[in-house]
PDB file of N, CA, C and O in Angstrom:
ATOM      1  N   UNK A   1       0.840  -1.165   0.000  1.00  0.00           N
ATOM      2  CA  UNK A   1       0.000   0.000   0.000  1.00  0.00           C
ATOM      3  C   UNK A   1       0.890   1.235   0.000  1.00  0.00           C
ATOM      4  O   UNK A   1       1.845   1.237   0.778  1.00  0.00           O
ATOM      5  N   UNK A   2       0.630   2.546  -0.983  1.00  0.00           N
ATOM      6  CA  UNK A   2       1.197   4.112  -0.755  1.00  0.00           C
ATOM      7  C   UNK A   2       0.312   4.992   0.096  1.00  0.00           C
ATOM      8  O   UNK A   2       0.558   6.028   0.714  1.00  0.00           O
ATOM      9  N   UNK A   3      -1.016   4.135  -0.083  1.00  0.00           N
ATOM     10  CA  UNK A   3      -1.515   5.903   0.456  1.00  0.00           C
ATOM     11  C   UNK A   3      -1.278   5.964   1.669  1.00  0.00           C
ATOM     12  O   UNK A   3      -1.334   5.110   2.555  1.00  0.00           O
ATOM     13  N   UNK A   4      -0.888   7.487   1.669  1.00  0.00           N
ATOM     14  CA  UNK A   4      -0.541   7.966   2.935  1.00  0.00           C
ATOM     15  C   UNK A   4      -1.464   8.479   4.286  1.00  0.00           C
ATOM     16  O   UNK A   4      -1.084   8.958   5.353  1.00  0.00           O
ATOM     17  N   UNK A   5      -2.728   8.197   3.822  1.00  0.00           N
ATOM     18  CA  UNK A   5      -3.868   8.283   4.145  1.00  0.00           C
ATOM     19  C   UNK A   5      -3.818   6.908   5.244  1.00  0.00           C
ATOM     20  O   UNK A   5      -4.591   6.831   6.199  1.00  0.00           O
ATOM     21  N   UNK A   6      -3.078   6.161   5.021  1.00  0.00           N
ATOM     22  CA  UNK A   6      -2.986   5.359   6.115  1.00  0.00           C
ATOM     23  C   UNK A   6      -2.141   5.568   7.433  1.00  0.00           C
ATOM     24  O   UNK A   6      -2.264   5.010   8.523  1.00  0.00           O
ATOM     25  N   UNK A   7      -1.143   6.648   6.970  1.00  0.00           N
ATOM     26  CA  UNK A   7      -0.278   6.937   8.118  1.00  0.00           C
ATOM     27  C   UNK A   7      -1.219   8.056   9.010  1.00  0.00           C
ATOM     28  O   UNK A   7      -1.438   7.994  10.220  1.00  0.00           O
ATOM     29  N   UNK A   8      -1.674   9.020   8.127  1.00  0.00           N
ATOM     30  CA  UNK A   8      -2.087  10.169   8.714  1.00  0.00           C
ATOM     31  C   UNK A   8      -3.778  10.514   9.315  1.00  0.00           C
ATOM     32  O   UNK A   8      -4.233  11.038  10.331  1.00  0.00           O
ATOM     33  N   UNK A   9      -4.449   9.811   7.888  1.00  0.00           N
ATOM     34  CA  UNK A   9      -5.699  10.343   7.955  1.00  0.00           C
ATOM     35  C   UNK A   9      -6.532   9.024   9.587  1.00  0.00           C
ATOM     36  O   UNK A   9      -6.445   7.797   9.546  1.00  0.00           O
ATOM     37  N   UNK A  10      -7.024   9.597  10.420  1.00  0.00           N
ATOM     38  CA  UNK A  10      -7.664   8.726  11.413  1.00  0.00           C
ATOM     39  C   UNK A  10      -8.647   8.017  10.815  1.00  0.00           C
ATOM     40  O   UNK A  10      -8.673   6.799  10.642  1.00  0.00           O
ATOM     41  N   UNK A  11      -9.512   8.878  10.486  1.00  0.00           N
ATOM     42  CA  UNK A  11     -11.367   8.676   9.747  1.00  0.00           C
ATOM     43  C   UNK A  11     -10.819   7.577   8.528  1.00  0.00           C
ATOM     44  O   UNK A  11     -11.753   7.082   7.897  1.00  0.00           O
ATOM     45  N   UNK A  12      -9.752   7.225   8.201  1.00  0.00           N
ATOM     46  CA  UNK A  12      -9.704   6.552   7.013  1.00  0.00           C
ATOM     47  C   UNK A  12      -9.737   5.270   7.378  1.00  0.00           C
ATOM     48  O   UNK A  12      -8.979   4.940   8.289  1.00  0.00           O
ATOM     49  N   UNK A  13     -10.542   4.330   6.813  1.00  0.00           N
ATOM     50  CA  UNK A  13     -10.692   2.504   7.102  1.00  0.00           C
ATOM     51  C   UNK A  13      -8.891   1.833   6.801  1.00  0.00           C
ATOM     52  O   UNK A  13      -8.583   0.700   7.169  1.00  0.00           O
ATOM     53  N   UNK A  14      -8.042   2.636   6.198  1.00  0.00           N
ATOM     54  CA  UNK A  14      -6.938   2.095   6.435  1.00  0.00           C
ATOM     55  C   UNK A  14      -5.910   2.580   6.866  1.00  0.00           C
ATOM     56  O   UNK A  14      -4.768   2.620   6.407  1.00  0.00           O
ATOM     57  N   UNK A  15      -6.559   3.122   8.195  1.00  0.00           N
ATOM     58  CA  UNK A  15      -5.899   3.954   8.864  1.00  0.00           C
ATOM     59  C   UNK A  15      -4.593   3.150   9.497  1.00  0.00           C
ATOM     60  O   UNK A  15      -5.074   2.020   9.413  1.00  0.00           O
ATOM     61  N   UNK A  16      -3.615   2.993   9.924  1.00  0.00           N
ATOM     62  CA  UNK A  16      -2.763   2.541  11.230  1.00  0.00           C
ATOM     63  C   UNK A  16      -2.129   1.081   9.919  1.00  0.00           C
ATOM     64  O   UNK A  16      -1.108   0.465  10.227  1.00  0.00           O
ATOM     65  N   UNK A  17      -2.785   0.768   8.731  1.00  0.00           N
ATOM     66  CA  UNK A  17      -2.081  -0.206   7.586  1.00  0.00           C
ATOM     67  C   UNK A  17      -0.326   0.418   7.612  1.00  0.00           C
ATOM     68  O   UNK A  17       0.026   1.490   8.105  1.00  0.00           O
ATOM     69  N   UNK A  18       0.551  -0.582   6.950  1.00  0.00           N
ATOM     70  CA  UNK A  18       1.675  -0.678   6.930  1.00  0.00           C
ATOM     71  C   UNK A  18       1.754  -0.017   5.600  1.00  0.00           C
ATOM     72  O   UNK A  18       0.883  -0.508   4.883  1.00  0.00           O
ATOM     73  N   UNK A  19       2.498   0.973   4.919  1.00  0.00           N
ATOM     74  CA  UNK A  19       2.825   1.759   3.985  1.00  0.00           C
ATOM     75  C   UNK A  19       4.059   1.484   3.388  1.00  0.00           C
ATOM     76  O   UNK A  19       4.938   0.864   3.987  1.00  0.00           O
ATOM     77  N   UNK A  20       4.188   1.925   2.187  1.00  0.00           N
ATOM     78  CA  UNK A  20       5.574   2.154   1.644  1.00  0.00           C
ATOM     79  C   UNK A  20       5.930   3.811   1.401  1.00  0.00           C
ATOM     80  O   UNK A  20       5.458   4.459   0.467  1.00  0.00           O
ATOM     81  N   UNK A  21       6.904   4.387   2.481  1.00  0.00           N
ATOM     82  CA  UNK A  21       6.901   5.372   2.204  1.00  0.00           C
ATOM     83  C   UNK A  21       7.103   6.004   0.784  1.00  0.00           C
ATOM     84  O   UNK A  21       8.216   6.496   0.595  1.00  0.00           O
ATOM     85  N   UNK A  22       6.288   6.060  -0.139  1.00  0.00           N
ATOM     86  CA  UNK A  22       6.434   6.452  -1.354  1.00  0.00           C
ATOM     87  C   UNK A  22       6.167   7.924  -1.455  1.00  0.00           C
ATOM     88  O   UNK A  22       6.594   8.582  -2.403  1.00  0.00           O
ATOM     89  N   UNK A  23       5.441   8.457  -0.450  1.00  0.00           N
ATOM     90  CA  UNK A  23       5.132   9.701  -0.699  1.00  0.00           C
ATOM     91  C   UNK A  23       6.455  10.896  -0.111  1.00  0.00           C
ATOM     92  O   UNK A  23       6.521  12.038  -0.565  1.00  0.00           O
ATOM     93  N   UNK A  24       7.507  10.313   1.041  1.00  0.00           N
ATOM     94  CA  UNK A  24       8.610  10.530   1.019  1.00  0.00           C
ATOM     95  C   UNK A  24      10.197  10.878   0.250  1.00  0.00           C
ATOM     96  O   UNK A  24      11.207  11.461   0.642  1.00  0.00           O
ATOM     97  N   UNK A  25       9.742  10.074  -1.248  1.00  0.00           N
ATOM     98  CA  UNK A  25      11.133  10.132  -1.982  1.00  0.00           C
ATOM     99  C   UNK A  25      11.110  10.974  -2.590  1.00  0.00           C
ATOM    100  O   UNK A  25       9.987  11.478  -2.616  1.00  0.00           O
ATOM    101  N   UNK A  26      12.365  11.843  -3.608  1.00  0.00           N
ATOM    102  CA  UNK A  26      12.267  12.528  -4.023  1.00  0.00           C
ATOM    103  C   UNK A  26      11.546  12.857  -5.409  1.00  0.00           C
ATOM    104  O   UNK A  26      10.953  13.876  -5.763  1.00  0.00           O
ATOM    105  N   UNK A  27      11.781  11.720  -6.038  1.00  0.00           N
ATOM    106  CA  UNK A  27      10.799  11.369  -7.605  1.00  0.00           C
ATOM    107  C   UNK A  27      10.386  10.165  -7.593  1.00  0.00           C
ATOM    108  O   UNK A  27      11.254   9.403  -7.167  1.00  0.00           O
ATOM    109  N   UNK A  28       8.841   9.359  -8.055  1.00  0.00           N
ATOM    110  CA  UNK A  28       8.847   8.443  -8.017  1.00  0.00           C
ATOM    111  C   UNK A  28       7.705   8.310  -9.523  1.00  0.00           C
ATOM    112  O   UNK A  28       7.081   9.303  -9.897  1.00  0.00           O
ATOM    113  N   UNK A  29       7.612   7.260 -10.083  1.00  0.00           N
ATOM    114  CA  UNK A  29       6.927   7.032 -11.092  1.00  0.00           C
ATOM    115  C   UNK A  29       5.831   5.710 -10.632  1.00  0.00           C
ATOM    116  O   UNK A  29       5.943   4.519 -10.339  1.00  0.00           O
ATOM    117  N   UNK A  30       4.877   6.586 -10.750  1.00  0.00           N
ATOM    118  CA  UNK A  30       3.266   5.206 -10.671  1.00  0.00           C
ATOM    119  C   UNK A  30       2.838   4.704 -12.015  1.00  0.00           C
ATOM    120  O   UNK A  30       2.325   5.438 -12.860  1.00  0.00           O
ATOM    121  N   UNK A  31       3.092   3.291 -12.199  1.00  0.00           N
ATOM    122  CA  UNK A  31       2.412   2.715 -13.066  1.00  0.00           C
ATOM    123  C   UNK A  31       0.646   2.243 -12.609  1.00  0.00           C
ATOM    124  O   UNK A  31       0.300   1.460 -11.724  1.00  0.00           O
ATOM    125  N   UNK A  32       0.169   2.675 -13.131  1.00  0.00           N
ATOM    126  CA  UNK A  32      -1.499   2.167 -13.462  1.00  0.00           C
ATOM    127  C   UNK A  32      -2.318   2.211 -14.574  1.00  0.00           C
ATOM    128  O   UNK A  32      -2.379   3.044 -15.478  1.00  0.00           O
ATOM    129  N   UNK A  33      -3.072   0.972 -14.335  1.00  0.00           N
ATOM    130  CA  UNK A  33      -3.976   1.081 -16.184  1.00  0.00           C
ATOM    131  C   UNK A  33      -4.943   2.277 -16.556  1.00  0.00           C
ATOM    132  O   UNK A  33      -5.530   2.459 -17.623  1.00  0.00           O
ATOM    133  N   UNK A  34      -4.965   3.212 -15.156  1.00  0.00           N
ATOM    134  CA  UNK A  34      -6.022   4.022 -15.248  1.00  0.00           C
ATOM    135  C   UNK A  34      -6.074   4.827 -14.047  1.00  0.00           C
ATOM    136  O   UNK A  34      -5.361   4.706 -13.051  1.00  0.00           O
ATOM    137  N   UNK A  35      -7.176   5.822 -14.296  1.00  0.00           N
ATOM    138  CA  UNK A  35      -6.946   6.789 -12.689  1.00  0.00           C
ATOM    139  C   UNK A  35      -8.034   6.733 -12.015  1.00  0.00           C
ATOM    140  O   UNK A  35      -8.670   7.733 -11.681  1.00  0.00           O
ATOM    141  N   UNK A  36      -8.438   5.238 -11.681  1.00  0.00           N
ATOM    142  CA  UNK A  36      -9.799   5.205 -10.903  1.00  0.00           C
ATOM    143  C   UNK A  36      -8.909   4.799  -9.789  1.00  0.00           C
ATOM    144  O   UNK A  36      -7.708   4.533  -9.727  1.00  0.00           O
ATOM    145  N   UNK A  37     -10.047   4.840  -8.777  1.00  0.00           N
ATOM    146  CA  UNK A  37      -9.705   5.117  -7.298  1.00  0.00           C
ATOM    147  C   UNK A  37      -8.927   3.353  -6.696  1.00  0.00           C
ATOM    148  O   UNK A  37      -8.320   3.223  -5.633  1.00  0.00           O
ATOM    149  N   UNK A  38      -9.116   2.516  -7.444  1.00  0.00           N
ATOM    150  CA  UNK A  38      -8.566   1.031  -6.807  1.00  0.00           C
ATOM    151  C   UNK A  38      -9.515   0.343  -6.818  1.00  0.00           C
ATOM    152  O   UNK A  38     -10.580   0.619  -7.372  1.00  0.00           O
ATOM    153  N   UNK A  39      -9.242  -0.715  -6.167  1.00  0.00           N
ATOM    154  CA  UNK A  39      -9.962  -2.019  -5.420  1.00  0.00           C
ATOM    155  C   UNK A  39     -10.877  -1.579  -4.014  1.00  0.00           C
ATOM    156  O   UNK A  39     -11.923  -2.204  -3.837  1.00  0.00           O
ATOM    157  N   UNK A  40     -10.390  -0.226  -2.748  1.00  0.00           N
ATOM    158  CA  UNK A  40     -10.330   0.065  -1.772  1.00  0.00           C
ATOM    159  C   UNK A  40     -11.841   1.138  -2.306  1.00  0.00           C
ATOM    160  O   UNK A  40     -12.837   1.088  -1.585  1.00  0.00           O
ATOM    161  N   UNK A  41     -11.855   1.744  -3.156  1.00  0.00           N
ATOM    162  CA  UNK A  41     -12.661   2.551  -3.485  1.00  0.00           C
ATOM    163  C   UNK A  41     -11.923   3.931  -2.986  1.00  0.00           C
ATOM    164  O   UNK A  41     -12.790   4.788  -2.813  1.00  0.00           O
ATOM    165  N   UNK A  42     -10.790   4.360  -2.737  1.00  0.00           N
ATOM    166  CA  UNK A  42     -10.699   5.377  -1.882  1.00  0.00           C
ATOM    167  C   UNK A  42      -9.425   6.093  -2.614  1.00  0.00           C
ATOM    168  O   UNK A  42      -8.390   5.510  -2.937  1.00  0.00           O
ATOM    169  N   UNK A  43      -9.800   7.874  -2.863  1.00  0.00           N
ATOM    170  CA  UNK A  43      -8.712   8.313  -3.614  1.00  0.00           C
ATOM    171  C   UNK A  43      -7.257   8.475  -3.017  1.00  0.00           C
ATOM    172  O   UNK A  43      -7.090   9.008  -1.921  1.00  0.00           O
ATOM    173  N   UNK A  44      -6.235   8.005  -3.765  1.00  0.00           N
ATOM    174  CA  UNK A  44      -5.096   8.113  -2.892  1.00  0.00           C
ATOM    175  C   UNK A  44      -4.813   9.525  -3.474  1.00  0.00           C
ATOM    176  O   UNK A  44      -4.925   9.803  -4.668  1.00  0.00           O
ATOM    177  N   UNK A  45      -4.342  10.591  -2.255  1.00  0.00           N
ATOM    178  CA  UNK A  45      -3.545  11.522  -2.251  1.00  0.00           C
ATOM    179  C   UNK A  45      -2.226  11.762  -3.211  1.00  0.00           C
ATOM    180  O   UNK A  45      -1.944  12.595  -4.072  1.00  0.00           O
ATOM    181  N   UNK A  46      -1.622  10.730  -2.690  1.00  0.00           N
ATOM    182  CA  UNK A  46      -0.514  10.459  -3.283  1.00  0.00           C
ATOM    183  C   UNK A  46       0.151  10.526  -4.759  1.00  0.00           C
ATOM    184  O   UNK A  46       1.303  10.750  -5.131  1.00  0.00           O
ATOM    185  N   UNK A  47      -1.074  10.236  -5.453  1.00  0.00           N
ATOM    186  CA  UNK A  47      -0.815  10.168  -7.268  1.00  0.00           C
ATOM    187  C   UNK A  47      -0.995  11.789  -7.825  1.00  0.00           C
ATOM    188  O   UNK A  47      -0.876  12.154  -8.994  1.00  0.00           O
ATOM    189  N   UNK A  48      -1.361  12.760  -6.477  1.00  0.00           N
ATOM    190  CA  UNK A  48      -1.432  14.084  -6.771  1.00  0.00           C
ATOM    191  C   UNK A  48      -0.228  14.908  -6.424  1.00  0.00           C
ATOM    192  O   UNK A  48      -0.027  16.071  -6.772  1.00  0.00           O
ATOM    193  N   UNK A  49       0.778  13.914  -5.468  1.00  0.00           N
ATOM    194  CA  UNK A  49       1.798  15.196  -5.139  1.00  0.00           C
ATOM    195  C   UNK A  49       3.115  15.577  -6.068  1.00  0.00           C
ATOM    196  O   UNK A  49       3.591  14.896  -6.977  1.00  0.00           O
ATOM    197  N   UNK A  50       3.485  16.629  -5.666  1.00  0.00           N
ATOM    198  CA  UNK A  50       4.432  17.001  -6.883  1.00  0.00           C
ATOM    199  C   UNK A  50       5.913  16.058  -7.080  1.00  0.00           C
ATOM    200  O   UNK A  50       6.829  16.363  -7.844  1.00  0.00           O
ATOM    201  N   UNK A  51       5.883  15.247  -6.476  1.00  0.00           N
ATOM    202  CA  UNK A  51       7.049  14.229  -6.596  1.00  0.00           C
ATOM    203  C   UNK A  51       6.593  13.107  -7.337  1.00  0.00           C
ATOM    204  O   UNK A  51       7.435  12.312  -7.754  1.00  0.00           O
ATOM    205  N   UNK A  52       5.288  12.909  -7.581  1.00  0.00           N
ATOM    206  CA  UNK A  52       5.231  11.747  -8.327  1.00  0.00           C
ATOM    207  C   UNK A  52       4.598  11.939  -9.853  1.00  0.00           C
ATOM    208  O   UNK A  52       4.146  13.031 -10.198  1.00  0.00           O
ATOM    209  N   UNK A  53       4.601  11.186 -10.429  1.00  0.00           N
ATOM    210  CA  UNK A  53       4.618  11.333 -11.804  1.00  0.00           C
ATOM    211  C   UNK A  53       3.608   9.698 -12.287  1.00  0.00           C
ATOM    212  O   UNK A  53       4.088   8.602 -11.999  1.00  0.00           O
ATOM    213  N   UNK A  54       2.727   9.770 -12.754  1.00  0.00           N
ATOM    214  CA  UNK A  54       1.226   9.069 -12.499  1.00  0.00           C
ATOM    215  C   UNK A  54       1.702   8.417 -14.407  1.00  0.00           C
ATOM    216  O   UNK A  54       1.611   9.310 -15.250  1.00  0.00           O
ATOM    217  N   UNK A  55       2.054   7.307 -14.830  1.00  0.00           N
ATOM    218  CA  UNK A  55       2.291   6.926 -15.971  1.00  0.00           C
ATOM    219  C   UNK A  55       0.693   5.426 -16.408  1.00  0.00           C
ATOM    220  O   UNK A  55       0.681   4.420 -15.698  1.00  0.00           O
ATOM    221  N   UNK A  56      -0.100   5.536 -17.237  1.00  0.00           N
ATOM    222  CA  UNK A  56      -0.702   4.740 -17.155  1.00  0.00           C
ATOM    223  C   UNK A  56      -0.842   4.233 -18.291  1.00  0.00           C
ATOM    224  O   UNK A  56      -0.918   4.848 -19.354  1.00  0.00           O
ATOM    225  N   UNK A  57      -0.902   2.599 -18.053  1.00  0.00           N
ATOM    226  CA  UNK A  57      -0.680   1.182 -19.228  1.00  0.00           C
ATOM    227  C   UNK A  57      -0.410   0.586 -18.719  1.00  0.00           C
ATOM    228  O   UNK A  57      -0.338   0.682 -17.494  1.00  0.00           O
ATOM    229  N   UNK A  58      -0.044  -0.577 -19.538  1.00  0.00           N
ATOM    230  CA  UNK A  58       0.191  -1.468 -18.892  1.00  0.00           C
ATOM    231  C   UNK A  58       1.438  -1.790 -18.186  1.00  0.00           C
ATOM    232  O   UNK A  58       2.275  -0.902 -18.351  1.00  0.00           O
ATOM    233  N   UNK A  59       1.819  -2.713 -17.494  1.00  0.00           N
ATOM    234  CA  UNK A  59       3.057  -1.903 -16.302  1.00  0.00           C
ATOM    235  C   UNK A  59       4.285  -2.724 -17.182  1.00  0.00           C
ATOM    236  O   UNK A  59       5.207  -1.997 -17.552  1.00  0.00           O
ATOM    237  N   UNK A  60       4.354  -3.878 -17.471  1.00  0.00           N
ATOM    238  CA  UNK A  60       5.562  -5.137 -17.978  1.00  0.00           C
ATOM    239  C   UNK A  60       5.976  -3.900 -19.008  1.00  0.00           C
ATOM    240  O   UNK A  60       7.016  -3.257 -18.866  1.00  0.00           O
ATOM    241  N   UNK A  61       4.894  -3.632 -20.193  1.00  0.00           N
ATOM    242  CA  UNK A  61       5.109  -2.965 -21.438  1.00  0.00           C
ATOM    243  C   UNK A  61       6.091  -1.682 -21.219  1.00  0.00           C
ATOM    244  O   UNK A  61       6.987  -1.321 -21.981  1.00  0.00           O
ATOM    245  N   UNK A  62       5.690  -1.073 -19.963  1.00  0.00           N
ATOM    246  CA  UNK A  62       5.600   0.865 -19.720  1.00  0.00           C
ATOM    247  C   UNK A  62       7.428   0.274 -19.143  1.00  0.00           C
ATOM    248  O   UNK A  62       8.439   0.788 -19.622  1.00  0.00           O
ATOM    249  N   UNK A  63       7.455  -0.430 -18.473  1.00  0.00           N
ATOM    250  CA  UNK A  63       8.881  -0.639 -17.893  1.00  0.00           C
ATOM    251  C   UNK A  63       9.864  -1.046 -18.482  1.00  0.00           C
ATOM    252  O   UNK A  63      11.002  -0.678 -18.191  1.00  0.00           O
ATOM    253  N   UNK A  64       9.547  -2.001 -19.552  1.00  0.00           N
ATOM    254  CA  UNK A  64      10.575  -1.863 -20.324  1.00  0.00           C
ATOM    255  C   UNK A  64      10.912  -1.081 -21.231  1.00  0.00           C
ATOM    256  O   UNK A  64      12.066  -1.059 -21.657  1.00  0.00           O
ATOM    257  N   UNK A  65       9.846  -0.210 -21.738  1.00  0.00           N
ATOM    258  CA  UNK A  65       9.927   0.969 -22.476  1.00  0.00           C
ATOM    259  C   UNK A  65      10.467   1.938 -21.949  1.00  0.00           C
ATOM    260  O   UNK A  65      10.959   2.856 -22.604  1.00  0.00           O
ATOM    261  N   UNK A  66      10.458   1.872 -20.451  1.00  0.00           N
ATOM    262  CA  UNK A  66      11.423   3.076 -19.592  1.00  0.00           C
ATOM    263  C   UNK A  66      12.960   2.593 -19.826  1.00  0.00           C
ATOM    264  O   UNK A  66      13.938   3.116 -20.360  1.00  0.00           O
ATOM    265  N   UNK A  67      12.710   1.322 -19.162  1.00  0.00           N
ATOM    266  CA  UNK A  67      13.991   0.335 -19.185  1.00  0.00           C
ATOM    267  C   UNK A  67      15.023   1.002 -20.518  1.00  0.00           C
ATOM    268  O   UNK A  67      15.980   1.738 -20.273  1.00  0.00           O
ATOM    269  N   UNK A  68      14.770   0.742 -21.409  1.00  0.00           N
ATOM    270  CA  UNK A  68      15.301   0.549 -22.772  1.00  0.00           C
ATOM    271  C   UNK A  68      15.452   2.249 -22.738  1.00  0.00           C
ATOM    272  O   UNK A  68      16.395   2.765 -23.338  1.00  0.00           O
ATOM    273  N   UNK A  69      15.011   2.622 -22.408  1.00  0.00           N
ATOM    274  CA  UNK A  69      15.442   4.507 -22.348  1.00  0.00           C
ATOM    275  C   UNK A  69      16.217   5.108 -21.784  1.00  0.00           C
ATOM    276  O   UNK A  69      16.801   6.032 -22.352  1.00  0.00           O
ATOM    277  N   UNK A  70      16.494   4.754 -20.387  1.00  0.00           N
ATOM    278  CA  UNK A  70      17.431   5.089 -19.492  1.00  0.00           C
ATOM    279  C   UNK A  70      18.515   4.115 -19.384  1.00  0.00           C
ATOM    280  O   UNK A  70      19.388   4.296 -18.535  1.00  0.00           O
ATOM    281  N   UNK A  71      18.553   2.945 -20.277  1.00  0.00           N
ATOM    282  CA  UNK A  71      19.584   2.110 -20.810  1.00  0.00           C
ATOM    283  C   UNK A  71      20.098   3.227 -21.540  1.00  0.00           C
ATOM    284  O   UNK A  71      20.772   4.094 -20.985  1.00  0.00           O
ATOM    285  N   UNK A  72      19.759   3.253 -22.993  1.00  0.00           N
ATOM    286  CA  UNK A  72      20.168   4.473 -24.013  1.00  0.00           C
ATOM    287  C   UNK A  72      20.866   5.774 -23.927  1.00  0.00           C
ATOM    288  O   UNK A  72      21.830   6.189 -24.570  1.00  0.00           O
ATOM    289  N   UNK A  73      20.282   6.233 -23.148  1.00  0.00           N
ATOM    290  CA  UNK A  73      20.342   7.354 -22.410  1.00  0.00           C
ATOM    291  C   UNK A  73      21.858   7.713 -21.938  1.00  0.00           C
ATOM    292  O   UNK A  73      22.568   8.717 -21.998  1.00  0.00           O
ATOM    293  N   UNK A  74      21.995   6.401 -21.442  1.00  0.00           N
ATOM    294  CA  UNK A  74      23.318   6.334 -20.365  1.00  0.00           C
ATOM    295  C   UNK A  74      23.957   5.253 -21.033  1.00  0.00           C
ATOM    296  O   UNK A  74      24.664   4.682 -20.203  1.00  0.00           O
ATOM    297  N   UNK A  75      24.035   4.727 -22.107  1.00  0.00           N
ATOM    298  CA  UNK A  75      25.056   4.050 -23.275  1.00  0.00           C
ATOM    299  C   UNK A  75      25.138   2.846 -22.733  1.00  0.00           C
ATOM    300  O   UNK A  75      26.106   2.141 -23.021  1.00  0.00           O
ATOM    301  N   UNK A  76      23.846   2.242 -21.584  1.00  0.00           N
ATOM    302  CA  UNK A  76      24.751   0.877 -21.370  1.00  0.00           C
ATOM    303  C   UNK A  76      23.505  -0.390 -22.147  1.00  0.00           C
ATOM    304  O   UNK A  76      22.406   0.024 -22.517  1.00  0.00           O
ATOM    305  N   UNK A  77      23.864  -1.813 -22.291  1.00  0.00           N
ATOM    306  CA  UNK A  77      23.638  -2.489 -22.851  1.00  0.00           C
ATOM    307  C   UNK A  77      21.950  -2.737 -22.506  1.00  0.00           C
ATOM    308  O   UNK A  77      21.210  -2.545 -21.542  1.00  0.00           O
ATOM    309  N   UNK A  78      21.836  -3.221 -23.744  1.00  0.00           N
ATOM    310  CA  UNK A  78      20.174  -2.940 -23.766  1.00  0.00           C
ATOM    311  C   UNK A  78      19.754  -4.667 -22.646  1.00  0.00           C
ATOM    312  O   UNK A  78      20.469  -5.664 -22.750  1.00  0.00           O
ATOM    313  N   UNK A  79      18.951  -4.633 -22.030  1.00  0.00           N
ATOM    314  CA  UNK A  79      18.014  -5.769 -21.183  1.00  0.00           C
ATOM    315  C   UNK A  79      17.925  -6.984 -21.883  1.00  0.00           C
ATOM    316  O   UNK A  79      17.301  -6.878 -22.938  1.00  0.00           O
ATOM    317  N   UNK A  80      18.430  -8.298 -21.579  1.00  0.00           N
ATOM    318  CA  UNK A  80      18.295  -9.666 -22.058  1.00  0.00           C
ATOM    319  C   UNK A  80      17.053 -10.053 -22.246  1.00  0.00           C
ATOM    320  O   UNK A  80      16.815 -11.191 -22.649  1.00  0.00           O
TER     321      UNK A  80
END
């Protein structure tokens, strides 16, 4: 789980859940097929703050398409 709505928010049903501080780092990239709210029904905060960067498709496809970029990028050998 990211949302941070679990660390902070009380009123939230997943309140006091175990997190990955994701909303902590300095840049982070979210893969999702879409920008509906989840499985939980509940909007995460998180896909709004200015450190993260919200990429949506499919995730295998979107990663190696990153993969293969920041390979390039930086001249080293492309992924087996």
């Amino acid at each position: 789980m990211v949302n941070p709505a679990a660390r902070s928010d009380k009123g939230s049903p997943m309140c006091g859940m175990q997190i990955l501080n994701a909303d902590m780092v300095k840049k982070c990239f979210i893969v999702k097929r879409g920008d509906g709210k989840g499985c939980a029904g509940i909007v995460n905060a998180l896909f709004y703050a200015n450190n993260i960067s919200m990429v949506c498709g499919d995730a295998l496809a979107l990663l190696q398409k990153m993969t293969e970029s920041v390979n390039k990028r930086f001249g080293l050998p492309a992924a087996a």
